[in-house]
Each structure stands twice: as C-alpha cells, then as structure tokens.
N, C-alpha and C positions, 0 to 999 in steps of 0.2 A: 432147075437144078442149081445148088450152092456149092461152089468149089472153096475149100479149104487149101489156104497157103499157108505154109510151116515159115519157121523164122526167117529161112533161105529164099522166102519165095516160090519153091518150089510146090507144085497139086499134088495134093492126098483123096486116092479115091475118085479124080474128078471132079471134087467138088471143090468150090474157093470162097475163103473169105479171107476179110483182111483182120489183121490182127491189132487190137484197142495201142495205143499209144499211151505214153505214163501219165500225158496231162488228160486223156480221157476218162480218167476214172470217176472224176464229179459229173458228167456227162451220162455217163453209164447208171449211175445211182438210183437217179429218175427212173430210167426205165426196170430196176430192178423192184425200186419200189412198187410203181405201178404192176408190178407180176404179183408180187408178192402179197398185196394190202388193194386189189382189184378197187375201186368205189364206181357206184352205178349214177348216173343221173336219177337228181331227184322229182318226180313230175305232181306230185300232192299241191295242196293248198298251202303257197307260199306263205310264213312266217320266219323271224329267226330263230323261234324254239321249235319249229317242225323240220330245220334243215339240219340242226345242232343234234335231233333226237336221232335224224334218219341216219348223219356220220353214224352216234351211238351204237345206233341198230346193226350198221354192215360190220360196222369193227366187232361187236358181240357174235355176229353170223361168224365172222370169218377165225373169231379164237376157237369157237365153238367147232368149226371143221377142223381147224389145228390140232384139237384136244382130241377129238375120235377118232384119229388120223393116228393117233400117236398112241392112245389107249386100243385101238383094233389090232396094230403092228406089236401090241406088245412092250411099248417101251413107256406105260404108264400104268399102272394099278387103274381099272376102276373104280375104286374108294378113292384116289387120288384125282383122278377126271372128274369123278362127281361134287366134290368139294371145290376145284378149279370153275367147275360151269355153276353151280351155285353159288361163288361168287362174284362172278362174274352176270350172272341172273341179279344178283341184289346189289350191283353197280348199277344195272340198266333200268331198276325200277325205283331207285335212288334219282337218277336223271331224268326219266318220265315225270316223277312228283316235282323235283328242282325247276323242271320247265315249265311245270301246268300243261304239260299236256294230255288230254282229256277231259279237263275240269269245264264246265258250263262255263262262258265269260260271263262276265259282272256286269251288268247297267247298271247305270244310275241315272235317275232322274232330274 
C-alpha cells in the first residue's frame, strides 16, 4: 500500500508518498523518459549497425503505437496516420540501406 502526503504532510486515503523537490526534477526526467520511449535489450549478432538499426526499429515500433493510439481515439484522420507511418516506414528503410544491413558481406581475396 502507497500512502500519499499532501503538502502539509498530512495521509490521503491512506496511502503516502513523498512529494519531488524543486531540484528533483532532472532526477525525475530519466525515469519519465524511460516510461515513455521503453528500449528493450538487444540479444542478435553483435555489430554497430545491428545495434544502431535495432534503436531504429523500437523508436519506429513505438511512433507507430503512438500514431494508432491517437488515430483509433479519434484525434487523427486516418489519411493523416497513414502518411505519418509511411514516413516514418521510408526513414526505416532509409537506415536499413545506410547501414547495410542485410546485404551479403564482401570478401576479398
């Protein structure tokens, strides 16, 4: 159970927490970010263009749930999501080709 304290200190509900301080706010940031822009661990075949795609990849997943989140509630045109996710699709296949990744490596002899 989490108790909530009002500015006085005083329990709301039973429940308490403390309340941020004015220098906690760069503190806080962090973890708002990480709510907001989640990133997974990456476990694929170590390179730095397979780690720079897979960012790519979760930031595209996560505009992509942004956009139907916001076009299903109504507060985006469909024509307007689907223009937003396509191009947002031809960033990602923009940075797929930039990195080489999927292209056969090259020997040489």
């Amino acid at each position: 159970m989490v108790n909530y304290i009002s500015s006085k200190g005083s329990r709301l509900g039973g429940v308490q927490m403390e309340l941020p301080k004015e220098g906690d706010k760069d503190k806080f940031k962090g973890d708002k970010d990480r709510f907001l822009y989640p990133r997974s661990r990456y476990y694929g075949q170590f390179s730095p263009e397979n780690l720079v795609f897979d960012a790519n990849l979760q930031e595209f997943a996560q505009k992509i749930g942004y956009i139907t989140a916001l076009e299903t509630s109504g507060k985006l045109s469909p024509d307007e999501a689907y223009k937003q996710i396509k191009a947002l699709w031809k960033q990602l296949k923009r940075s797929k080709k930039e990195l080489g990744i999927g292209e056969q490596p090259t020997t040489e002899i």
